[in-house]
N, C-alpha and C positions, 0 to 999 in steps of 0.2 A: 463595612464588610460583614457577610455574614459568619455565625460561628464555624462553619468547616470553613470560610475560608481565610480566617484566623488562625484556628488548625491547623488547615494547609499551610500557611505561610512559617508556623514553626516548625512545622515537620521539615519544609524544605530549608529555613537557613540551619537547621542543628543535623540533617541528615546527609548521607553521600548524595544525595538527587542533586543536590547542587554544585558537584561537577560540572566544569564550562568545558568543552572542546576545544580543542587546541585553534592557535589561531588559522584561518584560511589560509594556504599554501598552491603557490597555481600548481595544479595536477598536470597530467603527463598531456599531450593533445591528440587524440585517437584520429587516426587518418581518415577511416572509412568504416561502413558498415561490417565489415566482414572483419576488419581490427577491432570493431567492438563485439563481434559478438564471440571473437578469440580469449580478449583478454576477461569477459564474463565466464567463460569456462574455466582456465583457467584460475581465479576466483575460488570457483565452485568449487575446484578440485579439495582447493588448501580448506575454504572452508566445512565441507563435509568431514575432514576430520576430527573436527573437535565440535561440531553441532551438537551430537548427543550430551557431552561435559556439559556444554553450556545453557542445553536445556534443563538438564540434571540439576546443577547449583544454583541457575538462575545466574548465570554470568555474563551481564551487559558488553556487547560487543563491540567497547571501545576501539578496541585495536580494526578487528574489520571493517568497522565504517572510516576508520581512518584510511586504509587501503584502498576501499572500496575508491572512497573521492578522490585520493592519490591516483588512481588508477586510470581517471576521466572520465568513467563510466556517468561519472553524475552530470554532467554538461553534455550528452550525447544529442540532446532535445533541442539545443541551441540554435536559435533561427540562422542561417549561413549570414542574412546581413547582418548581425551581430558579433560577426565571426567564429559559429559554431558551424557543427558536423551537419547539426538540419536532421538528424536520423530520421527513418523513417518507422510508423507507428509497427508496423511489422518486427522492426527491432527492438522495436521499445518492449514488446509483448514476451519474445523471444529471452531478453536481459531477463526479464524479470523469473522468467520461468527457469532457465538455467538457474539463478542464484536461488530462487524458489527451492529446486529439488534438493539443494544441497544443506538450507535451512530454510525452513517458512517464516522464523521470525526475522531472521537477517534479510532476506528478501523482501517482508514488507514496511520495513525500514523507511529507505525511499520513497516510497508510494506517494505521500502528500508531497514530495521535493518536485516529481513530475508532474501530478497533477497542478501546480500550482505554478509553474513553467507555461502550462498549456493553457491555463486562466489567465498568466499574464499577457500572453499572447493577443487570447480574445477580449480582454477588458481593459489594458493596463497602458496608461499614457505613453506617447514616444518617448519621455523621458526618464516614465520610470520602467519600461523595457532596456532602453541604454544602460541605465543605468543597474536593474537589479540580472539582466542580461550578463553582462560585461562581469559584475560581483560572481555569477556561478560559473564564468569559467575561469573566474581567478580561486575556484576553492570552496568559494561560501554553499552552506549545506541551509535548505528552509525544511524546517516542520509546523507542520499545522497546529493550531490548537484547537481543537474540534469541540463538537457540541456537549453542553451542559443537558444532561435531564435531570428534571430537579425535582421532580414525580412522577406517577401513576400514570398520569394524565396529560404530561408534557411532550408537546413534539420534538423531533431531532432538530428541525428548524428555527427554533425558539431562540431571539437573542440571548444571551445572558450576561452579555457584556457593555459600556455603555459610555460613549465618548461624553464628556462634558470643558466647557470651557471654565477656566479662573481667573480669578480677579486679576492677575495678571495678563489676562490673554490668550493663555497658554492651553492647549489641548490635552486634557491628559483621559488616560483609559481605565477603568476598573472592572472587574467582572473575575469569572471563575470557567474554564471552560475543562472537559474530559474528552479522553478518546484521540489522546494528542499523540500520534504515533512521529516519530520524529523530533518533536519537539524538544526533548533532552539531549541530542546530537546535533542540533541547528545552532546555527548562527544569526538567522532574523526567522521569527514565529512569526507568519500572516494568522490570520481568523479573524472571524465575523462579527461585526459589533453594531448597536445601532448610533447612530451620530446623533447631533442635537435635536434634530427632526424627529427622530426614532426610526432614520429610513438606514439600509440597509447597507453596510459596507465595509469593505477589505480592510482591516488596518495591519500593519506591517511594524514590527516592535524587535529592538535587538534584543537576542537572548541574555546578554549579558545587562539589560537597563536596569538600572535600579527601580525596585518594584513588581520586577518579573519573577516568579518563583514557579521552578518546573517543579511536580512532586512526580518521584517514583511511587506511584499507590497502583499500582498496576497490580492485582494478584488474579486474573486470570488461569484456569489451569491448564491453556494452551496458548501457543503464539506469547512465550512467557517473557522473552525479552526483548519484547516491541516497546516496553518501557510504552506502553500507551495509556498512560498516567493524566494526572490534572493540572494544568495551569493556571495559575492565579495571576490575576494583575491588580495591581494594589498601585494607583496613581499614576500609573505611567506616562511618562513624558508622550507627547505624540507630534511632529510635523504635518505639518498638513500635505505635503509630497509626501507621505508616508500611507496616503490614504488610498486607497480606490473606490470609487461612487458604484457600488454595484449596484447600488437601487437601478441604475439609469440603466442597465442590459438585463435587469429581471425578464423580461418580454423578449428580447433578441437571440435568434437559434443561433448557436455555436457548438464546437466541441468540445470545451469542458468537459460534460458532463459524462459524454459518452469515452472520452480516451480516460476518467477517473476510473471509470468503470474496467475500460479495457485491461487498465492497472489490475484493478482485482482479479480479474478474471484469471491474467496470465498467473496470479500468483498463487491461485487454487490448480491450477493447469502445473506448474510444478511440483506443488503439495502431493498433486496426484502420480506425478514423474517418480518424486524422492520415497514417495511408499512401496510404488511397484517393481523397483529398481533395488530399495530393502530386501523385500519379500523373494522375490527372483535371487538374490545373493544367499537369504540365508535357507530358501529349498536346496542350492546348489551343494550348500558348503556346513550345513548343520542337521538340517531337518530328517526326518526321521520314514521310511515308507509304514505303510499302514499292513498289520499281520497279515489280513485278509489280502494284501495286492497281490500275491505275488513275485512280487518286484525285490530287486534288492539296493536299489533307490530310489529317492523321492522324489527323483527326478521324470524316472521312469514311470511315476503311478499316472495310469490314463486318467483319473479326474482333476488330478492337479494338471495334466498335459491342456485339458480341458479349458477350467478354468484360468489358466495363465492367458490360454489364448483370449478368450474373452475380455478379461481385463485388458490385455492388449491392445484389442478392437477399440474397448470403450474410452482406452487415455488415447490414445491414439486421434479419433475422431476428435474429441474435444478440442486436441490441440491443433487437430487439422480447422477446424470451424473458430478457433481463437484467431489463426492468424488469415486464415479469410475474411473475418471481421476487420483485423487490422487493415489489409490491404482495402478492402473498401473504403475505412476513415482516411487513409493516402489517398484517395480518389477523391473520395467527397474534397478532404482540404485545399486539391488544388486549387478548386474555384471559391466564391465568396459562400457561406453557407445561410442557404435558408432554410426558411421550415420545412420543404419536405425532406432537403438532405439530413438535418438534425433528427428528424423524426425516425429514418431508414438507419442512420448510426446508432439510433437508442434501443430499435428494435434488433440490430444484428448483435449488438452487444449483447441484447437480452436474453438472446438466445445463445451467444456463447458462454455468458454467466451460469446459464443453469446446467449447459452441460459439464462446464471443468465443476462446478459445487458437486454434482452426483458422482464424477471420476474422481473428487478429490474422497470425498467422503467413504467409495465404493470402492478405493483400493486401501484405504486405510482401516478399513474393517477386516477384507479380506485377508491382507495381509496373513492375520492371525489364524483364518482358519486352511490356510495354504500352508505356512510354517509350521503350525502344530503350536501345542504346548509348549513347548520348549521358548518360543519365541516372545512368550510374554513375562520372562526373567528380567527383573526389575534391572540388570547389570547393560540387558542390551538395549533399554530405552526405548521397543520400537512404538509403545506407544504415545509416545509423541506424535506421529503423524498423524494418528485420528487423532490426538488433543487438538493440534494445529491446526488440522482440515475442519473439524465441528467449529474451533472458536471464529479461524478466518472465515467462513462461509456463513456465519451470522450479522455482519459484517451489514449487510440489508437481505432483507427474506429474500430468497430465493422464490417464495410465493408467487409476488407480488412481479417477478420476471416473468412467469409463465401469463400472469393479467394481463400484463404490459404486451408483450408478444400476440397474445390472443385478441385483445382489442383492437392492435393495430392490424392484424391482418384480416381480423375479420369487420371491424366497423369502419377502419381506415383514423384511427383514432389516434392523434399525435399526442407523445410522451410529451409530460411536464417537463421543464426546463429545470434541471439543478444536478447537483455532482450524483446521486445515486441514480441516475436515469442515463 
């Protein structure tokens, strides 16, 4: 092991990081899409009240992610032969956006649980869909452990983890990975490793194995309690059913990549819901008119009347162009996907990516110069939502959407194949 992740490994057995999760509990079983997207408001409601505390103190949202699962919401993805709901991606974008507005770090919680639902779908044996299928709608919560950069010069891509066999036989895994959003709330962590080949693939490890150490090193100064910290694995036992051969679908178009995305996107599409829905409450109920208006509220000042509308316009749009994206990857999934379908989902997505990033980020600015002064008192926390909207939207460039986009329409130029795409 290297020296951080030595470090790492005593930070995590002498520190709270090493909190386990309660054990998997089968959750409630949501009927239908319109029961799911009730009992995500719902949700939302309880949790917007104490989001601010807990971006304040930096208070891990043990309790809500337990709710959250309690609640069904996390098995909504479930293919119906497996005996789930089957949602559809339109809800899924929806879920996420609702719990979004109410906090951006508890909403992007989830995020590697669904994408990795939707990976197993496209990559993952009959058996081990029965089987890790069957586990999430008895309860069990997955978090990623996401990529190590270990330099200047390092890609996101870069293995940094590394199956080997022992003289026993036995498969075990070591490596160091970051950016592990979920991962300190899960019950089995998947992430990328290379096998004995050095080729490329899924391995799937209980949170609880001996070897596994989640750290909370998260210090971020938004999206603060996404606990999206470092995993270290130090020998870990590994099954060979435990594995998936991603080498072998490097080349093969699927949704992956594009419903990861659609994840994100929906969860800057709330960010931007939860800032405009701030700022609108506290013009209402706090803010101040300006000497010069005339006015004798702040309500009434024509350039705030202004500007609200516009911000209006712009979350609005975004979130109308989020779930037309979605409804299309419904479309495209009916049938088998090939590359131009993959390529039409990576572009729709890219372009609802870039516009919740600009809604997210342009009402969280705003926010500030609609309320006034007054509204950046350390007591009412609203900056959190640009903490939140800047950190989630770096998440992958925003850039690199509008290339992506441009190339495809204009050269007809099919997106690479992987989760940011």
């Amino acid at each position: 092991m290297t020296d951080r992740n030595t470090r790492g490994a005593a930070l995590s057995d002498a520190g709270a990081a090493q909190r386990l999760p309660l054990p998997p509990h089968p959750p409630y079983r949501i009927g239908s899409e319109a029961e799911a997207l009730a009992v995500a408001r719902t949700l939302a409601s309880e949790f917007a009240r104490t989001a601010a505390e807990r971006d304040r103190l930096r208070l891990l949202p043990w309790d809500e992610i337990e709710r959250y699962t309690a609640s069904g919401l996390g098995a909504i993805t479930i293919p119906r032969a497996y005996g789930g709901l089957d949602a559809s991606n339109e809800t899924l974008a929806q879920v996420f956006a609702i719990i979004s507005a109410a906090d951006g770090s508890l909403g992007q919680i989830p995020q590697n649980h669904f994408a990795l639902i939707q990976n197993l779908k496209d990559t993952g044996s009959a058996a081990q869909k029965q089987r890790w299928f069957t586990a999430v709608l008895a309860g069990v919560r997955l978090g990623n452990a996401g990529p190590e950069k270990k330099g200047k010069a390092a890609r996101i891509t870069e293995l940094t983890a590394q199956l080997s066999r022992g003289a026993d036989g036995r498969l075990r895994v070591s490596g160091t990975r970051f950016y592990s959003t979920g991962a300190l709330f899960a019950h089995w962590i998947p992430f990328r490793a290379a096998d004995e080949q050095g080729r490329n693939v899924q391995v799937w490890v209980r949170r609880d194995a001996p070897g596994v150490h989640v750290i909370d090193d998260w210090s971020s100064f938004g999206q603060r309690t996404t606990a999206s910290g470092s995993v270290v694995f130090d020998q870990v036992l590994v099954d060979d059913d435990d594995i998936i051969e991603s080498w072998r679908f490097a080349d093969v178009p699927s949704l992956s990549g594009p419903v990861s995305q659609l994840i994100q996107a929906s969860i800057d599409a709330g960010l931007a819901q939860g800032a405009l829905r701030d700022a609108l409450d506290f013009v209402r109920e706090r803010a101040r008119p300006w000497s010069d208006s005339g006015v004798a509220s702040a309500t009434q000042d024509p350039h705030i009347i202004q500007e609200v509308g516009a911000l209006q316009i712009e979350v609005d749009a975004a979130q109308a162009v989020l779930l037309e994206t979605a409804r299309l990857l419904d479309g495209l999934a009916a049938a088998p996907v090939n590359a131009d379908a993959s390529a039409r989902a990576s572009a729709a997505v890219a372009e609802a990516k870039i516009l919740t990033t600009e809604a997210a980020l342009n009402a969280s600015e705003q926010l500030f110069a609609l309320a006034g002064s007054s509204a950046t008192r350390a007591a009412h926390n609203l900056d959190r939502h640009w903490r939140n909207a800047r950190v989630h939207t770096l998440h992958d460039p925003v850039r690199w959407k509008y290339h992506l986009l441009g190339n495809y329409v204009l050269n007809g130029a099919a997106p690479r194949y992987h989760q940011w795409n």
